[in-house]
C-alpha positions, 0 to 999 in steps of 0.5 A: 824083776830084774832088770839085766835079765830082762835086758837079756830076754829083749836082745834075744828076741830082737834077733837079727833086727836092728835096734833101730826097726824094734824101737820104731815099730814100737815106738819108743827111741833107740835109746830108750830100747838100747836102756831095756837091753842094757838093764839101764831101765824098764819100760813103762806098763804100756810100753812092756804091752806094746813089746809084748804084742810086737814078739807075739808073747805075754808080758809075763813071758818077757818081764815077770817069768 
């Protein structure tokens, strides 16, 4: 799993949305979104869930393809 290219996936799907309104409808801080996107961190199991459901894709789509 690699973390930069996860990082990529979550900016893209983000879109135009801010960081701000991602990381409040799923519930973490904007800095830890801000890690996912920078390829600082992973999100633990049930967050990857929570972002998963958010896009409307599986986990393995955004975290292990």
């Amino acid at each position: 799993m690699n973390k930069e290219r996860i990082g990529q996936k979550l900016t893209k799907l983000r879109g135009e949305e801010t960081r701000e309104d991602v990381a409040r409808k799923i519930g973490v801080s904007v800095s830890a979104w801000q890690m996912y996107e920078n390829g600082q961190r992973i999100p633990k199991d049930e967050i990857k869930v929570k972002i998963a459901s958010y896009f409307n894709k599986s986990v393995g789509e955004i975290f292990y393809s």
